[in-house]
C-alpha positions, 0 to 999 in steps of 0.5 A: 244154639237157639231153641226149637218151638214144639210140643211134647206130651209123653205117654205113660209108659211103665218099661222099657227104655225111655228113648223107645217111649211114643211121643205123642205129638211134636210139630216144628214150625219154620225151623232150622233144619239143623236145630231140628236135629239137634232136638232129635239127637237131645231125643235119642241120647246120641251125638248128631253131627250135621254138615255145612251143605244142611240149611234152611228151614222147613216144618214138620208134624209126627204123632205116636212115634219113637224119637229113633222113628221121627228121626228116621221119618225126618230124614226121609221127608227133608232127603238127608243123608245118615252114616253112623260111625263110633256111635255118632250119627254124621247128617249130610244133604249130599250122599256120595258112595264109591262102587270098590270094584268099578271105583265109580261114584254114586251121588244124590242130593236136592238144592245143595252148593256146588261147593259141598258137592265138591268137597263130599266127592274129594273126601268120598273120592279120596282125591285132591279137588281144587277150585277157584271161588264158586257162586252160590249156586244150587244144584240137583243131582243124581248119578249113579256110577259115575267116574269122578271126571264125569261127576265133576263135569256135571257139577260144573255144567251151571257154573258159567265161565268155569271150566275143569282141568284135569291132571295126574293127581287132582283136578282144578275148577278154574274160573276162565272168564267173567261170571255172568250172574243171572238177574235176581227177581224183583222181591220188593217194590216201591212207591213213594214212601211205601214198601210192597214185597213177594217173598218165597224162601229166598236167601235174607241177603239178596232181600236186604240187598234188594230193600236197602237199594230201593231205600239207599241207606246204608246197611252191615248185615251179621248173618250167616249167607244160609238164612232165607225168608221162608215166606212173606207177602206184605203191602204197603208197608213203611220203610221200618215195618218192611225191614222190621217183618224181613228180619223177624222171619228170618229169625233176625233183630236191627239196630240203627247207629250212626245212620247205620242198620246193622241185622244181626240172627237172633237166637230168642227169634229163631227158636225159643221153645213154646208149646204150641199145639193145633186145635180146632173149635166148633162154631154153633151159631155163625160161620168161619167167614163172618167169625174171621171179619169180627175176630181182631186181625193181630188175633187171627194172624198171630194164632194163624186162624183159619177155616176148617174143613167145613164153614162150622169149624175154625182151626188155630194154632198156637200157645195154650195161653194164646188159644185161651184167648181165642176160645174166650173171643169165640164165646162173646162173637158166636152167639144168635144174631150176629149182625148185633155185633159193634166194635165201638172206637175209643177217641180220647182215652184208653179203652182199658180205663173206660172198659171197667167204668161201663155199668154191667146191668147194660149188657148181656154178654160181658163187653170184650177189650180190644187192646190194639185198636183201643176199642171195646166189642160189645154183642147186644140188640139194637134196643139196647145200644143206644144206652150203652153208646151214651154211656161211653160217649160220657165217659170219652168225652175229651178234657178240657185243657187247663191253662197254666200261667209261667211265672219266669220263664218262657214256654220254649224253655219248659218245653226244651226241658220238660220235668220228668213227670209230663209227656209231651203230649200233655203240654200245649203251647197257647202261642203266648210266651207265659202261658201254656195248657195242660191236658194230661190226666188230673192224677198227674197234674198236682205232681207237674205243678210242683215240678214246674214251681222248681223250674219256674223260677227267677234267674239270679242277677249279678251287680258288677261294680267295676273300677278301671285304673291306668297307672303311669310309670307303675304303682306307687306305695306312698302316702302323703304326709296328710295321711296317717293313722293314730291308735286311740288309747281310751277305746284301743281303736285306730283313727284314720286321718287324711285326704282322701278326695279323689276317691270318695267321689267314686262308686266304687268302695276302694276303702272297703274293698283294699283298706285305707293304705290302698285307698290313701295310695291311689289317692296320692297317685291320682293327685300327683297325676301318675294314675287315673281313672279310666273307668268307674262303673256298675252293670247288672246281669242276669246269670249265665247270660254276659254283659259287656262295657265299652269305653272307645274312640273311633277313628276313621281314614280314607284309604285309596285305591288306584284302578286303571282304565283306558290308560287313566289311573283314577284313585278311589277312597274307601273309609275305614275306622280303627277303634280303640280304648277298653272293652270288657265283657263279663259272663258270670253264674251263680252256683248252689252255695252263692259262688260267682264263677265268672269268665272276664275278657278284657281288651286295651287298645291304643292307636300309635302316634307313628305317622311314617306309614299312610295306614294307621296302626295300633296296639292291643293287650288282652286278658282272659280269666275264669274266675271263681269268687264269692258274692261281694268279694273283690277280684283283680284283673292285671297284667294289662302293661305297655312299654311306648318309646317317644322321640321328641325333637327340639330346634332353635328358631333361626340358627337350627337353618343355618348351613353346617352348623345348625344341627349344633342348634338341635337336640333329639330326646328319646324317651320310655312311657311304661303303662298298666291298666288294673281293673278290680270287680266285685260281683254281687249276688242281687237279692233285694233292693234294699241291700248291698247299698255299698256305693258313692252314696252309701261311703259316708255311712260306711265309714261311720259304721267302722 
């Protein structure tokens, strides 16, 4: 149950019970009325059960009263009705008593549901009441003995389109036709992308219903159907203010998700305790009138700041620490001479930075903070402002921006991840892709300096050498005669003797990369034509960022259509090309410890030599790895394999065109091509110029060094 605002002073009182002592004084504001209750029963040491027909809320003000009287006092005020039964107190707004010898009704009850009407009577009644869904309809009554069947039809008068039936052991409402809801009024107007509202108690959900139909945004409400807006008259508001004062007096709280505004009742809103009191202040020099025009508008709303009974008086009400605050603001604003009175605006700091930076031997009344409108009130004589304006403007002046040079990166990277220590606000872009300005307090600059020098870094780049091989008919293993390796006994080495021409004219380092057998085969196999080099290669890139090698032929044909006109069939061409040959892309990064991750598509394809079809067709084979390796290690992409199927065939001149016999002078031959493209990459982390200068160039060099 949420919490009551009041303010409690007990009296001294030295006997008796402590439930009879006098309270001096306790004041709701705006609160529920079954809260409201709940803090008479804690009073009074009893059980206080309210029903469903008590809502609302409403204020109420007692002084030098027993908890038993103000309840008593309460119930008169808000005209409830108690019955106390087994030392438990049952609360209602409906009374309803039956006269045993006429066994006819007496009801009362003010602003009450039909429906509640309708249950007290059945239960008081003792008789069986059953209704269809009724509209929230509010109704006064006052009968006095009464039967039941009249009661209920007065109860159903407002109920348009019920009627009532009556039998031998209950009696039904019956909803006979369409209910014509009367039209709501109009509580919230719009204009543009303003929000204006007049609001006096009405139910929160027809407001909300009103304020999201103007706004048409979708909306849940959690909230019980009870809860009103006790009072609100607002102007010219957006549409977030607007929602923002709906729900705050209704004791309530919003939250967006997913284009959603959910209002659900809060409990801190509806009722935290404070201590509040009224007081009222003594004005010696000025009056409430001009007193109101100085005083910050939060102020006086939040303390509800107003006239007293003469214009030398202000009353207020509100927390000791609130009233504090304006007890204090009345000691700078009431003194002679009124009209020397300056709220000065505060244009490129925080009034609270300058605030205590002003020398205290220009003023002769302390200089007052006002936090919301970041400015600072000042009372002195005009003689004595224009020292005081220098100073400020002194200490106002704007910073003027400091120009920050990027080394690396772009200014649209810095500010899509802007380091933790900046606001946005302090950032400004120059227009340049390397430079911005820097406006933001000199405390903070040495700390944004060294969080850009780790952001404003070089990218690593990435050296792919790439070596593509199509074999023919597969791999081969051997080696040539001319290629062996003989043991040194004198130093206990190995000597590698052989050819090794058609490799050493690579940029790729193969005998580094695989060994001297690998080297020795590949060699082998490009000499005896059952291998060759589709591409030799090296590209460079940044990290993160993909490179792409393309090795194609384009072959374009002239593909007809036929349309038909006026009985003429005319043939139209359209060019087209087909692409084949290999394209690999590579996206590779570098990660903290100097792995390569990359992402390798490989693509193969080849156009066919069948000539039976006018559109040309063609083959593709494709691979996808992710792969993961470190800086100069080699890694193999395969898997790249075809199988074609050639017929060839072969006449004899002259005697293959003789009748009958010549296709004894024909041969076909059919025969099976296997091929596989390998690629082998080695990425490099790129540190320096001068090193991993393993290539063609280097090989010779290599080979002396091992």
């Amino acid at each position: 149950m949420p919490k009551i605002i009041k303010y409690l002073i007990p009296l001294l009182i030295t006997a008796g019970s402590a439930h009879a002592q006098k309270i001096k004084s306790m004041e709701f504001s705006f609160q529920k009325k079954t809260d409201i209750l709940m803090v008479f029963a804690g009073e009074m040491g009893v059980s206080v059960i309210p029903d469903q027909s008590i809502s609302g809320t409403t204020s109420f003000h007692f002084e030098n009263l027993t908890a038993r009287e103000a309840f008593e006092e309460f119930l008169a005020a808000e005209e409830l009705y108690a019955e106390e039964k087994n030392s438990v107190i049952h609360v209602s707004a409906v009374y309803v008593s039956k006269n045993p010898s006429t066994q006819k009704l007496t009801v009362y009850g003010k602003n009450v549901l039909t429906e509640d009407f309708i249950k007290r009577i059945s239960s008081a009644e003792e008789k069986t009441i059953v209704f269809d869904p009724l509209p929230e309809e509010r109704i006064t009554l006052n009968i006095k003995e009464e039967s039941i069947s009249t009661v209920l039809e007065i109860c159903t008068l407002r109920l348009e389109g019920f009627t009532l039936e009556e039998e031998e052991s209950y009696f039904y409402i019956k909803k006979s036709g369409e209910n014509r809801s009367s039209k709501k009024s109009k509580l919230i107007s719009r204009n543009e992308e303003l929000y204006s509202c007049c609001i006096d108690g009405e139910l929160l959900n027809d407001v909300l219903e009103q304020f999201f139909s103007l706004s048409d945004t979708g909306r849940s409400v959690l909230t019980p159907d009870t809860l009103r807006v006790p009072c609100l008259h607002a102007r010219d508001k957006t549409f977030t203010q607007m929602l923002s004062l709906i729900t705050e007096n209704a004791g309530c709280s919003f939250s967006k998700k997913d284009g959603i505004w959910f209002i659900f009742e809060d409990s801190r809103k509806s009722g935290n305790i404070h201590c509040r009191e009224t007081e009222t202040f003594s004005l010696h020099h000025s009056t409430a009138q001009e007193i109101l025009k100085i005083l910050p508008s939060d102020l006086i709303s939040h303390l509800s700041v107003k006239p007293g009974k003469n214009s030398s008086t202000l009353t207020a009400y509100g927390t000791e620490t609130e009233l504090k605050l304006l007890k204090d603001a009345l000691k700078k604003t009431d003194i002679p001479d009124l009209s020397t009175v300056k709220i000065i605006s505060i244009k490129n700091t925080q009034a609270e930075k300058i605030l205590p930076l002003l020398p205290r031997n220009l003023f002769s009344t302390e200089p007052l903070l006002i936090a919301e409108q970041n400015a600072i009130m000042i009372t002195e004589k005009e003689e004595n402002l224009e020292p005081i304006y220098s100073c400020i403007e002194a200490l106002d002046r704007a910073k003027p921006a400091e120009e920050v040079k990027l080394k690396y990166i772009k200014t649209e990277d810095l500010f899509s991840k802007l380091p933790p220590s900046v606001e946005a606000g302090w950032i400004k872009d120059s227009g340049y892709p390397n430079l911005i300005f820097y406006t933001g307090p000199e405390e903070k600059k040495e700390i944004f300096l060294k969080e850009l020098s780790a952001v404003d870094r070089p990218r690593p780049q990435i050296r792919y050498q790439m070596l593509a091989v199509q074999y023919n008919g597969g791999k081969g293993t051997s080696v040539k005669k001319t290629a062996s390796v003989k043991r040194l006994d004198a130093d206990k080495c190995s000597s590698f003797t052989g050819e090794l021409s058609n490799i050493t004219s690579l940029a790729f380092n193969v005998i580094d990369s695989f060994g001297w057998q690998f080297a020795a085969s590949l060699n082998s196999q490009i000499s005896e034509n059952r291998a060759r080099i589709f591409t030799d290669t090296t590209l460079t890139s940044i990290s993160g960022e993909e490179v792409r090698f393309q090795n194609t032929d384009t072959y374009r044909y002239l593909e007809y259509e036929y349309e038909t006109a006026s009985g003429i069939t005319a043939a139209t061409g359209v060019t087209q090309q087909i692409t084949s040959g290999l394209i690999v892309s590579i996206k590779g990064w570098v990660s903290g410890d100097s792995m390569i991750t990359m992402d390798v598509n490989a693509t193969i394809s080849k156009q066919n030599s069948d000539s039976s079809s006018q559109i040309p067709s063609t083959s593709e084979r494709v691979v996808n790895s992710h792969i993961r390796t470190k800086s100069g290690k080699s890694i193999v992409i395969s898997g790249l394999i075809k199988e074609d199927e050639n017929d060839n065939k072969s006449r004899t001149p002259f005697l293959s065109r003789i009748p009958v016999i010549g296709k004894l002078f024909e041969q076909n031959v059919s025969s099976k091509e296997k091929t596989e493209i390998e690629i082998y990459i080695i990425p490099v982390l790129v540190t320096d110029e001068n090193e991993e200068r393993k290539t063609a160039a280097g090989l010779y060099e290599y080979l002396m060094e091992t």
